[in-house]
C-alpha beads as a LAMMPS data file, in Angstrom:
LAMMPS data file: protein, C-alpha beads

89 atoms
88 bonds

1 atom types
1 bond types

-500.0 500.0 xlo xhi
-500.0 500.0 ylo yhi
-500.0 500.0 zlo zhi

Masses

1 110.0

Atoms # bond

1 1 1 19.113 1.988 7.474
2 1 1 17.385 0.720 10.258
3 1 1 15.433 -2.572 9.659
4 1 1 11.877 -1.835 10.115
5 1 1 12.389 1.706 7.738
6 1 1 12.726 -1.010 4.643
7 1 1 9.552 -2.302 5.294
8 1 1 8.234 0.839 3.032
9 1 1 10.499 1.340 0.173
10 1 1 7.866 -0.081 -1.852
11 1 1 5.632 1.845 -0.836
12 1 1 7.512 4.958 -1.511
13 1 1 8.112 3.306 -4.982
14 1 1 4.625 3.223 -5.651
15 1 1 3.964 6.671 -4.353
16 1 1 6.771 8.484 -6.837
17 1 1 5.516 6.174 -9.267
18 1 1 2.253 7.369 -9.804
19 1 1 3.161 11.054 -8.694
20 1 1 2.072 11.138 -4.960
21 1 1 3.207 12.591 -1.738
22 1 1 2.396 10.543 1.365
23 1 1 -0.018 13.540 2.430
24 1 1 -2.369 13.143 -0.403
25 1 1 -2.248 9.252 0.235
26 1 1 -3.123 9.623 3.472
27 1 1 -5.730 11.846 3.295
28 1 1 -7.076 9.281 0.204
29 1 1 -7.225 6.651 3.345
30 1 1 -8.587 9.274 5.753
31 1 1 -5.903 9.287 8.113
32 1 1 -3.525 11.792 8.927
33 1 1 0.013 12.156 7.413
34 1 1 1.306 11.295 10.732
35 1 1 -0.744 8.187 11.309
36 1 1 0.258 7.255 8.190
37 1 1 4.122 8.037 8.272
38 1 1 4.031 5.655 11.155
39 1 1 2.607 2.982 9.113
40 1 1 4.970 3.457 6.152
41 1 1 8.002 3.118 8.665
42 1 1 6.722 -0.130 10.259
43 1 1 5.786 1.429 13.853
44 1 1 2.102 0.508 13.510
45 1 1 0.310 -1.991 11.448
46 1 1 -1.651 -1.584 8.431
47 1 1 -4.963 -2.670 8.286
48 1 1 -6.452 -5.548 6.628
49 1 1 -8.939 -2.819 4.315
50 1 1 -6.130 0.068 4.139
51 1 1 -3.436 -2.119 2.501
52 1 1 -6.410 -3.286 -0.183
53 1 1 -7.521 0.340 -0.438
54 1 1 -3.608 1.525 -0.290
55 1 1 -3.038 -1.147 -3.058
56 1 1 -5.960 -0.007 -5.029
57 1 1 -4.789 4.271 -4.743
58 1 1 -1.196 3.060 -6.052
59 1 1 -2.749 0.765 -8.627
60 1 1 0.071 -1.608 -7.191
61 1 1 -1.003 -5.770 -5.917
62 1 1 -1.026 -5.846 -2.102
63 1 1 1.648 -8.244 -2.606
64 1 1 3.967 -5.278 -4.282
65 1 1 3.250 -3.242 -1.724
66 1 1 3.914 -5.369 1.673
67 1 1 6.484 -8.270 -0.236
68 1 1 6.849 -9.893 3.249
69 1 1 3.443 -10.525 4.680
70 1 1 0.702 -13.169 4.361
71 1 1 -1.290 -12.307 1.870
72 1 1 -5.590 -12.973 2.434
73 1 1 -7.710 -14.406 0.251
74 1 1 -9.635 -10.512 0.228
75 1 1 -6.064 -8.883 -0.849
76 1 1 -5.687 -12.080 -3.036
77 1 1 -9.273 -11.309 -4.958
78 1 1 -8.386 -7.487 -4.605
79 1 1 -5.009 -7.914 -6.581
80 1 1 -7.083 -10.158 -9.304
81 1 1 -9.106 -7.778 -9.777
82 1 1 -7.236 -5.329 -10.315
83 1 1 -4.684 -7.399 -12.697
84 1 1 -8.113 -8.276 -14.480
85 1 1 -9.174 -4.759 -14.954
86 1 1 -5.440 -3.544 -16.275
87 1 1 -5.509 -6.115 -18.934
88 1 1 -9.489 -5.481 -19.667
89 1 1 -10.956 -8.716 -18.842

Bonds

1 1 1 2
2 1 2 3
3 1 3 4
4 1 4 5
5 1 5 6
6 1 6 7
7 1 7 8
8 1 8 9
9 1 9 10
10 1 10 11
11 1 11 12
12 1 12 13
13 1 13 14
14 1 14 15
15 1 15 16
16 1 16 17
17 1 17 18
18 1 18 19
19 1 19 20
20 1 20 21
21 1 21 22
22 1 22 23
23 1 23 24
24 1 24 25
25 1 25 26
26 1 26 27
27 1 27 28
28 1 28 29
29 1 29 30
30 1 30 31
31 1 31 32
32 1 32 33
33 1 33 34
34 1 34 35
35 1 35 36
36 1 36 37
37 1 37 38
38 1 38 39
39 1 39 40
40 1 40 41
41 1 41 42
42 1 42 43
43 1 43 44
44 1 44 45
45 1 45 46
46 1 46 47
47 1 47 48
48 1 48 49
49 1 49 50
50 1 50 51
51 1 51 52
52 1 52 53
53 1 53 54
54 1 54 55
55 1 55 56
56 1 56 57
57 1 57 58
58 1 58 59
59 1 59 60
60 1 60 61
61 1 61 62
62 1 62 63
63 1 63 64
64 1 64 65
65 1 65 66
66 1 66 67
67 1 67 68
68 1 68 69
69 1 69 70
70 1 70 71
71 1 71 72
72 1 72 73
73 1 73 74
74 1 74 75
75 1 75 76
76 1 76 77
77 1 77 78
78 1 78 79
79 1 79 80
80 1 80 81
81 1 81 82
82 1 82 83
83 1 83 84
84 1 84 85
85 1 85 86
86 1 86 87
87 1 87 88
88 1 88 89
């Protein structure tokens, strides 16, 4: 397996975990499966607001979704909220 096609295993995981193709993801983020495939395998970048609103779709922490990047203090209040909501603070 080539290097950058591991950069999205997790966020395959997350897909077949909450019973999703990568078409109905990307069209969730308005973007086209292509455009989206590309992202997935690491040939283009994620942005900033479509790994939050990717993260928020999967119901997964930004950090679950793309383990080896910097995580921002938006994805960091994103993922607390989201933790807060799933244990109903």
């Amino acid at each position: 397996m080539k290097p950058h096609r591991k950069k999205g295993v997790p966020i395959k995981k997350a897909l077949l975990d909450r019973g999703m193709v990568q078409r109905e993801a990307a069209a969730e983020l308005g973007m086209t499966l292509s455009s989206f495939n590309m992202r997935v395998r690491g040939e283009r970048s994620f942005t900033e607001d479509e790994k939050v609103r990717l993260a928020d779709i999967l119901r997964k922490p930004v950090t679950k979704l793309f383990p080896n990047e910097h995580t921002t203090q938006r994805e960091q209040n994103t993922q607390d909220q989201i933790i807060d909501a799933s244990v109903g603070r």
